[in-house]
DRENPA-3360 file (N, C-alpha, C; in nm, 2 decimals, always signed):
BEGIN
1 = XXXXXXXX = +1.71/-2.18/+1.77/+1.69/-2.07/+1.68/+1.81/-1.98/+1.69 ~ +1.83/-1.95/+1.57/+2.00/-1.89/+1.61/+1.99/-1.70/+1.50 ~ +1.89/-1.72/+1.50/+1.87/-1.58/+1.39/+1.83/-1.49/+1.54 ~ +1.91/-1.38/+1.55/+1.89/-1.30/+1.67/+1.79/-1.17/+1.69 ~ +1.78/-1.15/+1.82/+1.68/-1.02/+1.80/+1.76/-0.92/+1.83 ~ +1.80/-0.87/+1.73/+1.86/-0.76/+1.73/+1.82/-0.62/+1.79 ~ +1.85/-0.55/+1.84/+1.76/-0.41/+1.92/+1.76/-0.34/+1.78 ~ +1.58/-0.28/+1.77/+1.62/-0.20/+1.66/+1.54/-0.06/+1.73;
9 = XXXXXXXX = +1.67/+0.02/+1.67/+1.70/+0.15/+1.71/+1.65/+0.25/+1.65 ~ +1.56/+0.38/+1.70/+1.49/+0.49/+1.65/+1.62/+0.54/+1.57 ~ +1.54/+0.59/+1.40/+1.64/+0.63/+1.34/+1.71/+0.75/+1.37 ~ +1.84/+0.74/+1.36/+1.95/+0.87/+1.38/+1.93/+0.95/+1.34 ~ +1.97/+1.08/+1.39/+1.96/+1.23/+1.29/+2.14/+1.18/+1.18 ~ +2.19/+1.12/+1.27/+2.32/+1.12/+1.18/+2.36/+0.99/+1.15 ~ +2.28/+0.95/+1.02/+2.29/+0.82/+0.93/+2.49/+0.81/+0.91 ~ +2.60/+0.77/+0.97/+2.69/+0.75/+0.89/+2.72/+0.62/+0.88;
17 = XXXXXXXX = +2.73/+0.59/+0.79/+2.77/+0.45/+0.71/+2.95/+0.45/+0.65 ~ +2.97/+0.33/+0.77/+3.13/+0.34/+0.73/+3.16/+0.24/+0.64 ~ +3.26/+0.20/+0.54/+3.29/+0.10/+0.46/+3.27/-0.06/+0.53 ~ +3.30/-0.09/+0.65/+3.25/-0.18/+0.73/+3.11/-0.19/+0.83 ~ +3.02/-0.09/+0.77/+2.90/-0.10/+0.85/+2.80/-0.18/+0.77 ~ +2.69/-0.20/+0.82/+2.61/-0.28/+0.73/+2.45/-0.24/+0.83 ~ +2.37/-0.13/+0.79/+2.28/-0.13/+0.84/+2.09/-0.16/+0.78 ~ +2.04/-0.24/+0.86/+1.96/-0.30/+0.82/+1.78/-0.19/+0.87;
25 = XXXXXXXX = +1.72/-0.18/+0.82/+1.61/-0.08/+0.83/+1.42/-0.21/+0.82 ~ +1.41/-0.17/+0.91/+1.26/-0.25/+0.94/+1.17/-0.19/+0.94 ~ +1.04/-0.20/+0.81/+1.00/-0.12/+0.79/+0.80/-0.15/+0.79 ~ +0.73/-0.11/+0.84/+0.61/-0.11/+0.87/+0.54/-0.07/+0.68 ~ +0.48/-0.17/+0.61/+0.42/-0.13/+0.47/+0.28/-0.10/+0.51 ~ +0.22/-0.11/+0.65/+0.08/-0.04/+0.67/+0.09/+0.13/+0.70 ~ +0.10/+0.18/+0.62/+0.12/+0.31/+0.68/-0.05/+0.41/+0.64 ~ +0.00/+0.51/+0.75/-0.16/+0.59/+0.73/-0.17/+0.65/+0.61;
33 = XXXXXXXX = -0.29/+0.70/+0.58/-0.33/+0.80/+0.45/-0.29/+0.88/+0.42 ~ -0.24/+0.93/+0.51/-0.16/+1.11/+0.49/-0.01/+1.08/+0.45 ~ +0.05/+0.95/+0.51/+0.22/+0.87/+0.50/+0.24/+0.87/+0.32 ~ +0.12/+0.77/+0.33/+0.10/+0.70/+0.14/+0.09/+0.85/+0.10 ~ +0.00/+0.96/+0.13/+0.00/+1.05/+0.03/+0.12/+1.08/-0.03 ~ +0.19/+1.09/+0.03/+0.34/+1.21/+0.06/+0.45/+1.07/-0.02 ~ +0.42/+0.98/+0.05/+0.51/+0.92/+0.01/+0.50/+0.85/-0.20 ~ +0.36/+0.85/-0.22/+0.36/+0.87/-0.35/+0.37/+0.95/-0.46;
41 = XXXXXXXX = +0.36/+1.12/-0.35/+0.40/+1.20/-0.46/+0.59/+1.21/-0.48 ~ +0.68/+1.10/-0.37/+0.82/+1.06/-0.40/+0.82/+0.97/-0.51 ~ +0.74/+0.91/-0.57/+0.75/+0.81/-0.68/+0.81/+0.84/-0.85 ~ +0.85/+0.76/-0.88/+0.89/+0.80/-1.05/+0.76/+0.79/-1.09 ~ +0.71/+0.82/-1.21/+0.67/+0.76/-1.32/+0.62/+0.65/-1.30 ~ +0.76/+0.56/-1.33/+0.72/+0.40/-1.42/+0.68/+0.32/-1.23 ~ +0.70/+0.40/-1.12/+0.68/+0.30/-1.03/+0.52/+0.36/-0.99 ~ +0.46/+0.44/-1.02/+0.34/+0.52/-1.01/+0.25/+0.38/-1.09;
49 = XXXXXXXX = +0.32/+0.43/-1.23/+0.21/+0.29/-1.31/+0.23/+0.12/-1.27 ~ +0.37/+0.07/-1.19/+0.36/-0.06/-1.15/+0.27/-0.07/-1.05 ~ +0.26/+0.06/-0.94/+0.15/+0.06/-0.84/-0.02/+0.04/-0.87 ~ -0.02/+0.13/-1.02/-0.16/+0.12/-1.07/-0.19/-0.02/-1.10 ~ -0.15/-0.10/-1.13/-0.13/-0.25/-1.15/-0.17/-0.35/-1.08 ~ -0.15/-0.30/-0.98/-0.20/-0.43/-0.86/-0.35/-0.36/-0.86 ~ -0.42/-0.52/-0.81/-0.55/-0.51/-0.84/-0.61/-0.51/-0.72 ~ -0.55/-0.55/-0.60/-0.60/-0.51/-0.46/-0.55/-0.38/-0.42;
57 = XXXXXXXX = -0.58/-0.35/-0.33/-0.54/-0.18/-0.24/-0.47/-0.17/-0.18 ~ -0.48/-0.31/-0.07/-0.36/-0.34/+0.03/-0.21/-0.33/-0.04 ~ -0.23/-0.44/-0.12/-0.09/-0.47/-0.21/-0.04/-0.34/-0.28 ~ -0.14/-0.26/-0.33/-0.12/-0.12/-0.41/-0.04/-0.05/-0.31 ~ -0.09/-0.07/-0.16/-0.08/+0.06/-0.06/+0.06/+0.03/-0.01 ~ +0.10/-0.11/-0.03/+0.22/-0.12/+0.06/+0.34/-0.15/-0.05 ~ +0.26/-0.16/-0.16/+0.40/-0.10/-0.26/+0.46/+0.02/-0.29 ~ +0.36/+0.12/-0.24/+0.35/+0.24/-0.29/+0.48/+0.29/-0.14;
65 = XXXXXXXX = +0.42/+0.22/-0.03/+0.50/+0.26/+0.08/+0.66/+0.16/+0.09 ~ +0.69/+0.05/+0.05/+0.77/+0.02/+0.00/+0.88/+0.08/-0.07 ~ +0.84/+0.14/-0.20/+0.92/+0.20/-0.25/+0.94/+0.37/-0.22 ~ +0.86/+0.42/-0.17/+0.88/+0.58/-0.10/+0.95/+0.55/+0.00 ~ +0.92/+0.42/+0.14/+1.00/+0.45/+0.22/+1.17/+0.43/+0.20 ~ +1.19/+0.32/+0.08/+1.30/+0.32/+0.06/+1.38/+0.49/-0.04 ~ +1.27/+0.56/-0.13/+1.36/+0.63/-0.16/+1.39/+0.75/-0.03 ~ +1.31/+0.78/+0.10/+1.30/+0.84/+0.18/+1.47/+0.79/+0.25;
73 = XXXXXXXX = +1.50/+0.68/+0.31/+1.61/+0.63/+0.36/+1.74/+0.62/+0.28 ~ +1.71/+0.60/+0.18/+1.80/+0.67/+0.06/+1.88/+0.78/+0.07 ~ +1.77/+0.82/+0.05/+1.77/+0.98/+0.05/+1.82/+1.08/+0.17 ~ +1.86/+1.00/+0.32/+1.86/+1.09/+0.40/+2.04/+1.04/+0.41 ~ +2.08/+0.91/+0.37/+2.25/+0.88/+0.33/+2.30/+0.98/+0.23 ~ +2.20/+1.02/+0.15/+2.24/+1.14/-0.02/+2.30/+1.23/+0.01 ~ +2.15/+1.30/+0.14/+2.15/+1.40/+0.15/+2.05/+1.48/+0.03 ~ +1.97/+1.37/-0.03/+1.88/+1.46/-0.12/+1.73/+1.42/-0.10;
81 = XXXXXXXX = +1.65/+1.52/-0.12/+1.53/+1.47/-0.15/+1.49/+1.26/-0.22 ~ +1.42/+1.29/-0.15/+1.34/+1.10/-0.19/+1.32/+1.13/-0.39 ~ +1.27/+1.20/-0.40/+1.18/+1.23/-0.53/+1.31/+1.23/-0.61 ~ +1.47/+1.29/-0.57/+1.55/+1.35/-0.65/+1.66/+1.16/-0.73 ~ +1.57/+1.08/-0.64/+1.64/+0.95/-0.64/+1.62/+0.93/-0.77 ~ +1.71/+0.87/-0.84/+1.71/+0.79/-0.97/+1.77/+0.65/-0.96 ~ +1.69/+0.57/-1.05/+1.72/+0.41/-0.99/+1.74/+0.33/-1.12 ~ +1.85/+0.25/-1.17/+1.85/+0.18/-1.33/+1.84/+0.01/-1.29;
89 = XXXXXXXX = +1.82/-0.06/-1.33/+1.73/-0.18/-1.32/+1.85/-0.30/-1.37 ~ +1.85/-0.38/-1.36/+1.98/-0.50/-1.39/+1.90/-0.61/-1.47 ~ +1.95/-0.68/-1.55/+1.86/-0.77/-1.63/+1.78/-0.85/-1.57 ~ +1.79/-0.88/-1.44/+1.71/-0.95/-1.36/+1.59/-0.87/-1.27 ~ +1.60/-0.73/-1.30/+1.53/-0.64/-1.25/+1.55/-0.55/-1.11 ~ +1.66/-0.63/-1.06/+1.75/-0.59/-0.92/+1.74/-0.42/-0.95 ~ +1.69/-0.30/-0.85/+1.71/-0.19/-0.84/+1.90/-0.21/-0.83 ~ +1.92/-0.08/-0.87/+2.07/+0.01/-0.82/+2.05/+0.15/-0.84;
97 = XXXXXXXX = +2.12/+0.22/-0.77/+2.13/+0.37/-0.75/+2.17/+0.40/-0.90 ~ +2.10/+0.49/-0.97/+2.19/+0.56/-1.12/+2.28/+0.57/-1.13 ~ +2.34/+0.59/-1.23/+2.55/+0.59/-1.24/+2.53/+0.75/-1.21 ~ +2.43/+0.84/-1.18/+2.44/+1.01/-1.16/+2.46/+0.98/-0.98 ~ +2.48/+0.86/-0.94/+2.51/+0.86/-0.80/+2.62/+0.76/-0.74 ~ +2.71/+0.72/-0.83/+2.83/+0.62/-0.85/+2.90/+0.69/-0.73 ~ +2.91/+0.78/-0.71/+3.03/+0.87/-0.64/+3.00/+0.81/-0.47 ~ +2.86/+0.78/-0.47/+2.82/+0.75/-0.30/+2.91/+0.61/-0.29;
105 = XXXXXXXX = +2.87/+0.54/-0.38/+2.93/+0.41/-0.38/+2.84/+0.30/-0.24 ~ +2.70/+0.38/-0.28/+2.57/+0.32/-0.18/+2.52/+0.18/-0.26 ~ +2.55/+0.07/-0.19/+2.42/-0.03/-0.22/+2.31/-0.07/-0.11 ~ +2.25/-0.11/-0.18/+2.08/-0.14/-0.08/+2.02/-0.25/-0.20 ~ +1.95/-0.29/-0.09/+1.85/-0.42/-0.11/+1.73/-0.39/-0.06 ~ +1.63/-0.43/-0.07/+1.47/-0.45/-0.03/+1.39/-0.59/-0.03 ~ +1.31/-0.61/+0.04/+1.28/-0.76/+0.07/+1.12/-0.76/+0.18 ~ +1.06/-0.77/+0.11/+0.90/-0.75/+0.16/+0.84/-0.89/+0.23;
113 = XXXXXXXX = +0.77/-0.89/+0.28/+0.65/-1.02/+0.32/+0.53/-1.00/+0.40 ~ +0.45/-0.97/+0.32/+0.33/-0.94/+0.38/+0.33/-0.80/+0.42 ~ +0.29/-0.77/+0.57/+0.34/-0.59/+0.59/+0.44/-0.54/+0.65 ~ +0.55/-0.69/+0.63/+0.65/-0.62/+0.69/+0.77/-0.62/+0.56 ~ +0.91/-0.52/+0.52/+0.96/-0.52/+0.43/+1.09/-0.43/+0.56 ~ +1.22/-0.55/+0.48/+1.38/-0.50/+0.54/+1.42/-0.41/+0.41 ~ +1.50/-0.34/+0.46/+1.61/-0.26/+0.37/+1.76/-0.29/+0.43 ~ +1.85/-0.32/+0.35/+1.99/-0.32/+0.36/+2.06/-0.24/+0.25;
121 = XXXXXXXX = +2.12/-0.16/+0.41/+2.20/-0.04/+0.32/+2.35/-0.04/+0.31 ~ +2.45/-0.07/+0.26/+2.62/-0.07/+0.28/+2.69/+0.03/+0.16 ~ +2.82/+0.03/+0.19/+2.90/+0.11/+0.12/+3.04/+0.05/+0.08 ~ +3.03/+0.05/-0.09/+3.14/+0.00/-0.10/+3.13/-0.16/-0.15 ~ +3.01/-0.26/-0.09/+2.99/-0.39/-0.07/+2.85/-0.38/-0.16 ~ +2.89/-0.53/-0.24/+2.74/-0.55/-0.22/+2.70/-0.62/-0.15 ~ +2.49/-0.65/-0.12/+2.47/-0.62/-0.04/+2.26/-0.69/-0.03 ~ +2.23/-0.80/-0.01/+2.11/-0.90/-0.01/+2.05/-0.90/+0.11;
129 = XXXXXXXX = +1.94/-0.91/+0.10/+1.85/-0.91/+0.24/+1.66/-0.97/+0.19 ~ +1.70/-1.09/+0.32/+1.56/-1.17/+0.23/+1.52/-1.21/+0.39 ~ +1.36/-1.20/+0.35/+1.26/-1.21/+0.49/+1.15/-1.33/+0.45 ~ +1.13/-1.40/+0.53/+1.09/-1.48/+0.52/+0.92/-1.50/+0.66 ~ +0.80/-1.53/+0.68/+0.76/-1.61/+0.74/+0.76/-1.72/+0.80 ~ +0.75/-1.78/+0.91/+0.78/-1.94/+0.91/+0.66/-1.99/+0.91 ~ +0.59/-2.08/+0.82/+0.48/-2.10/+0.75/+0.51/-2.23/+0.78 ~ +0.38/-2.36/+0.75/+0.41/-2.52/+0.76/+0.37/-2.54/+0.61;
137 = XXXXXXXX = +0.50/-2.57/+0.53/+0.46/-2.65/+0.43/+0.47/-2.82/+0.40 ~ +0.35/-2.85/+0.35/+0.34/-2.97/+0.36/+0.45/-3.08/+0.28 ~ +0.50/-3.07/+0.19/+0.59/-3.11/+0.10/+0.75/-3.02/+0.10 ~ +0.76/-3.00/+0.24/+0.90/-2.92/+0.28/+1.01/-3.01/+0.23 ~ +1.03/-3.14/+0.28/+1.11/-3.23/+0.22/+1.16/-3.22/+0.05 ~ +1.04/-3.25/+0.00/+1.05/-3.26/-0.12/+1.14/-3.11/-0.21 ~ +1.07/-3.04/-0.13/+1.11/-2.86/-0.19/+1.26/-2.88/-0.16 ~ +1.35/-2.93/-0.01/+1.46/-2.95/+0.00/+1.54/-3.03/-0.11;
145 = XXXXXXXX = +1.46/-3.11/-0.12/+1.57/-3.24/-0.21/+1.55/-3.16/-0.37 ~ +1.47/-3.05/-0.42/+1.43/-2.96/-0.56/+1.56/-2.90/-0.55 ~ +1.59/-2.83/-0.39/+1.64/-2.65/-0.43/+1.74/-2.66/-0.35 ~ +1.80/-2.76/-0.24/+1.89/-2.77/-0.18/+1.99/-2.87/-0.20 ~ +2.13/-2.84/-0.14/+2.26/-2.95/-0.21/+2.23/-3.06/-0.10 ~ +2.32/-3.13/-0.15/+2.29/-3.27/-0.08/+2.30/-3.26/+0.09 ~ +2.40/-3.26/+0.09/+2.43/-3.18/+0.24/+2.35/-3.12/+0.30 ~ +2.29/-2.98/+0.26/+2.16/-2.92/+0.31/+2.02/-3.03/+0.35;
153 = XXXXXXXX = +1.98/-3.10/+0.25/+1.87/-3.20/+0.21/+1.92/-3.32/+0.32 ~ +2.01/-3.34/+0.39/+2.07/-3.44/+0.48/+2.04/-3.39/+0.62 ~ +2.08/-3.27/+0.62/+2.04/-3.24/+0.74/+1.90/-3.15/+0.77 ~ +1.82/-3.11/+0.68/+1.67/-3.12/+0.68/+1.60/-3.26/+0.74 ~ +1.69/-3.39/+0.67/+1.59/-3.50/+0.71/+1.61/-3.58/+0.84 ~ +1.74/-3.47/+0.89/+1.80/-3.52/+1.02/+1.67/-3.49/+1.13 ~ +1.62/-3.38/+1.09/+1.58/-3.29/+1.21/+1.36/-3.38/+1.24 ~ +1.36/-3.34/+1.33/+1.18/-3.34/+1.40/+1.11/-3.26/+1.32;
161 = XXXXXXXX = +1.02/-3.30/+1.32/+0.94/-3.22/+1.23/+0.87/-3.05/+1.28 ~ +0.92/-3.04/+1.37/+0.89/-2.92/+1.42/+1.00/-2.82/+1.39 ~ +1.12/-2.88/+1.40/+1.24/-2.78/+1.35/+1.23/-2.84/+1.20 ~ +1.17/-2.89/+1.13/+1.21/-2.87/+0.99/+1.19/-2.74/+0.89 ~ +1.09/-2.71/+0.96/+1.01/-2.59/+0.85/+1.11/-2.47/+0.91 ~ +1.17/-2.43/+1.02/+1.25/-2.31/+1.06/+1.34/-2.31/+0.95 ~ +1.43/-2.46/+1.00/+1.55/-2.49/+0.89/+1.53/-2.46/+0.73 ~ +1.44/-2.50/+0.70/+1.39/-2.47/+0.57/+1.37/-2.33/+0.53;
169 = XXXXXXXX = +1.34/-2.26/+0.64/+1.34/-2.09/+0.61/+1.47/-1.99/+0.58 ~ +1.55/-2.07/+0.74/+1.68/-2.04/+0.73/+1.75/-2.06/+0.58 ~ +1.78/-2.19/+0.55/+1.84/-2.19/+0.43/+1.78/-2.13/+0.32 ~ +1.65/-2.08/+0.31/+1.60/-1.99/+0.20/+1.61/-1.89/+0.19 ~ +1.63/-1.84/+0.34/+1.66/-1.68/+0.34/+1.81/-1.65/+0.31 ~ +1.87/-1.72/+0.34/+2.01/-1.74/+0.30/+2.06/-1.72/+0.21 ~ +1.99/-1.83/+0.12/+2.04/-1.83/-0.04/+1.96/-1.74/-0.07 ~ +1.89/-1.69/-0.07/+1.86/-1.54/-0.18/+1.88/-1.46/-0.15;
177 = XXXXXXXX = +1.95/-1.42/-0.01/+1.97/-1.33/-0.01/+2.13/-1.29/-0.03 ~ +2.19/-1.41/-0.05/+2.33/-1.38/-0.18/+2.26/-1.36/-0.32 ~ +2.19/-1.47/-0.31/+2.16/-1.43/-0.46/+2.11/-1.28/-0.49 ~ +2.04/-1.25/-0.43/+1.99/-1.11/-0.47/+2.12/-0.99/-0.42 ~ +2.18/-1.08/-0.33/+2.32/-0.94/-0.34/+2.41/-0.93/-0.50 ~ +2.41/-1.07/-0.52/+2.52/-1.06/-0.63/+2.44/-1.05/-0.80 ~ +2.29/-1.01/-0.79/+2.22/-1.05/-0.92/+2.18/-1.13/-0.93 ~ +2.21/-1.26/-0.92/+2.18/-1.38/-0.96/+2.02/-1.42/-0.95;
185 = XXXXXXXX = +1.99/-1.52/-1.06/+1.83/-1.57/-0.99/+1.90/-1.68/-0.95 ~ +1.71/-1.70/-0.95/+1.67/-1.83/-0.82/+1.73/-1.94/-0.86 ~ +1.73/-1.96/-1.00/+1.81/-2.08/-1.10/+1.92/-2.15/-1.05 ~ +2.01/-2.07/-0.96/+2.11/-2.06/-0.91/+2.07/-2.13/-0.74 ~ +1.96/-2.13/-0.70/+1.91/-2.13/-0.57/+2.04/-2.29/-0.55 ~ +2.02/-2.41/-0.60/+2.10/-2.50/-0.52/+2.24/-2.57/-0.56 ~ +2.30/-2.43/-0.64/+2.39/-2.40/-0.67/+2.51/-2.32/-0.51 ~ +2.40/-2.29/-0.45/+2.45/-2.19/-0.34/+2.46/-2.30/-0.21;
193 = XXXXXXXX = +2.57/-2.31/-0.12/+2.57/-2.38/-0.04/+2.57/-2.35/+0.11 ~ +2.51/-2.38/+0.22/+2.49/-2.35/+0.31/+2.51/-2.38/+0.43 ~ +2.59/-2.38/+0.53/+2.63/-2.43/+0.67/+2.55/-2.37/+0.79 ~ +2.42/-2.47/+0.85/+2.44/-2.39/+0.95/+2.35/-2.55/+1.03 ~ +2.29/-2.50/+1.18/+2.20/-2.63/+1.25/+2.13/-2.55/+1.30 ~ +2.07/-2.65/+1.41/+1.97/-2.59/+1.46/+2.01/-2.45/+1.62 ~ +2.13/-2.51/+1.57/+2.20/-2.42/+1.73/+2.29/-2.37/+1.68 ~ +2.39/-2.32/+1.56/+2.50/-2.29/+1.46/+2.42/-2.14/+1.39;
201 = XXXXXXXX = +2.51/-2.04/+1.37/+2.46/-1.92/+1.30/+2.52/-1.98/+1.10 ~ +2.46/-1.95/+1.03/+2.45/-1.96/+0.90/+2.58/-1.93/+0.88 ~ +2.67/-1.96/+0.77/+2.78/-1.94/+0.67/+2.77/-2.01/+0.52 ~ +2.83/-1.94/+0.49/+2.80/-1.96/+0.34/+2.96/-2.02/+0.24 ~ +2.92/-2.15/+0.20/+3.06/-2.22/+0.15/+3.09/-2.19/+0.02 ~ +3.16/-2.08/+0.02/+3.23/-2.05/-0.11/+3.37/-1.99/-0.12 ~ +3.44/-2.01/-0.16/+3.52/-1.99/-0.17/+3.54/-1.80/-0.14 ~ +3.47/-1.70/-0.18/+3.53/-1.60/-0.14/+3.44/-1.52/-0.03;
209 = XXXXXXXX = +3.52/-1.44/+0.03/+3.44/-1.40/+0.14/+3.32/-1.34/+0.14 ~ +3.19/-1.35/+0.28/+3.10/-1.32/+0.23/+3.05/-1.31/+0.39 ~ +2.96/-1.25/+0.45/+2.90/-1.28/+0.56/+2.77/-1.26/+0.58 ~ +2.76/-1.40/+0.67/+2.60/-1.35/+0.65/+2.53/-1.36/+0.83 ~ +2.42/-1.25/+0.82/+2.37/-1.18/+0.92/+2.23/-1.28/+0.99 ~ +2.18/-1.32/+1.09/+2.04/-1.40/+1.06/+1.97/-1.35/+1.17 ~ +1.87/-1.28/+1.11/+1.78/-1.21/+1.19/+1.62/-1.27/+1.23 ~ +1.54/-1.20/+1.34/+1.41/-1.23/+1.38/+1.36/-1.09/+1.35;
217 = XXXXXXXX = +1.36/-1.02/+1.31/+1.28/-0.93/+1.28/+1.11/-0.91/+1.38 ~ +1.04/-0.99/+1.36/+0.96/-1.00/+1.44/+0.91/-1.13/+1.45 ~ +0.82/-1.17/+1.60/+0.80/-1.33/+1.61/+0.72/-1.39/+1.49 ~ +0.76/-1.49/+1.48/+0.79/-1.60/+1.37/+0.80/-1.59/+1.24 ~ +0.91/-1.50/+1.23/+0.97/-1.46/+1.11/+1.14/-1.47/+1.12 ~ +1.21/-1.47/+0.99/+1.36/-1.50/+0.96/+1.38/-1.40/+0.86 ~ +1.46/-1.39/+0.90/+1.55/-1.32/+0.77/+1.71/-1.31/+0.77 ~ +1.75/-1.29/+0.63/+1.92/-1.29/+0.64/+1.99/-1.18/+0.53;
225 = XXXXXXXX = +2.04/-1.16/+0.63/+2.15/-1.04/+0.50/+2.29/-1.11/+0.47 ~ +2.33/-1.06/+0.37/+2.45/-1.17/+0.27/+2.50/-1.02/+0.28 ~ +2.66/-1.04/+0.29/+2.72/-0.84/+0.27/+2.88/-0.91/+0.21 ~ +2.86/-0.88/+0.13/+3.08/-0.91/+0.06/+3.17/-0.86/+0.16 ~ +3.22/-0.91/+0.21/+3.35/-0.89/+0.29/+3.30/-0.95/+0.43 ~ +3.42/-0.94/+0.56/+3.39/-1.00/+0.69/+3.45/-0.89/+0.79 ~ +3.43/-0.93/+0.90/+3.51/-0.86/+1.00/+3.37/-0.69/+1.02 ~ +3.23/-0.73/+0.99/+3.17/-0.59/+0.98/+3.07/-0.61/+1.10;
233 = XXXXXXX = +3.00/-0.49/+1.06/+2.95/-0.43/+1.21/+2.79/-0.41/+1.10 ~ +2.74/-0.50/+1.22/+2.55/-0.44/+1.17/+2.48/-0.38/+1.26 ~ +2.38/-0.29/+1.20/+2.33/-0.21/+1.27/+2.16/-0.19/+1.26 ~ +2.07/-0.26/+1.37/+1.94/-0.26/+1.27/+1.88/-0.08/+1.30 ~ +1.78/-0.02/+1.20/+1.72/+0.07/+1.24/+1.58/+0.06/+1.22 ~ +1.47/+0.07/+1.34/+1.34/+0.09/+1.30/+1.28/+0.22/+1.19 ~ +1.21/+0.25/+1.11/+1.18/+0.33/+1.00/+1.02/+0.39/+1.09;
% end
């Protein structure tokens, strides 16, 4: 297992984000009554009525904290209020900061599963973060030889059946979470190519630079952040 446990650190009073930093935020979507209150009266509008939508409570409760805790962390890089956040949508639905916030030159990502949800925040870069569970699925092979390049699909069928399903997480958190740095859909998923083993940290074969981060978040979970450029510094914070 090569995705690390990174120490995550009680948040700072002094959020600074340098053009080479890349800080990652771990965030708890069970939050108390009084958290959700506060944090949905930070909501827009149109994310108030996507909340009214979900037909369970749990799911309602941890969307609602999802998106307030991200405009809350946002918001403390601004320097503004959560509420004052404005967010414009990309044809694929990808959040970005308003062009009334161009000047920060802030990207972020978000990436949920279950009650736990990462934030990745950088400057200057963009910027993907995808979490995964390690779950047993029974037709893993098959999903490999669907959504993975040949190469990937070769060394899936190298492995014991016990490291298959990790590997299979790895390379999924991987690829989306370029993909969701750069826009792209999933369409794209085995279009995206992937280097890593069972004992090797992940890289990604493309021609232009890219790096990518592979995290444990908590036990038996993966996750990976994709950040444009190399040579940077990550930094996780608990929320």
């Amino acid at each position: 297992m090569t995705a690390v446990n990174h120490q995550w650190l009680p948040a700072s009073a002094d959020l600074t984000l340098l053009q080479d930093d890349v800080h990652v935020w771990r965030i708890d979507l069970d939050q108390a009554e009084a958290q959700l209150q506060f944090l949905t009266e930070t909501l827009s509008s149109d994310e108030l009525s996507r909340a009214k939508r979900f037909y369970k409570e749990q799911h309602r409760h941890r969307f609602i904290a999802g998106r307030g805790i991200l405009r809350v962390i946002l918001g403390r890089y601004l320097g503004i209020e959560p509420q004052q956040l404005q967010f414009y949508y990309q044809s694929l639905g990808k959040p970005v900061l308003a062009d009334t916030f161009s000047d920060s030159r802030l990207w972020f990502n978000l990436t949920h599963s279950q009650g736990l949800a990462l934030c990745a925040v950088s400057r200057d870069r963009l910027v993907g973060v995808d979490l995964e569970y390690i779950r047993p699925i029974s037709d893993v092979l098959n999903l490999a030889n669907r959504y993975f390049s040949s190469g990937e699909y070769t060394v899936m069928r190298s492995l014991p059946p016990h490291q298959m399903q990790e590997i299979f997480f790895r390379y999924w958190t991987c690829k989306e979470a370029y993909l969701k740095a750069t826009g792209a859909g999933i369409a794209q998923l085995e279009e995206i190519e992937v280097l890593l083993s069972p004992a090797e940290p992940a890289r990604l074969k493309i021609d232009q630079q890219w790096s990518l981060f592979e995290l444990a978040p908590v036990p038996n979970s993966v996750a990976a952040v994709a950040v444009e450029g190399c040579g940077l510094h990550l930094k996780c914070w608990q929320y």
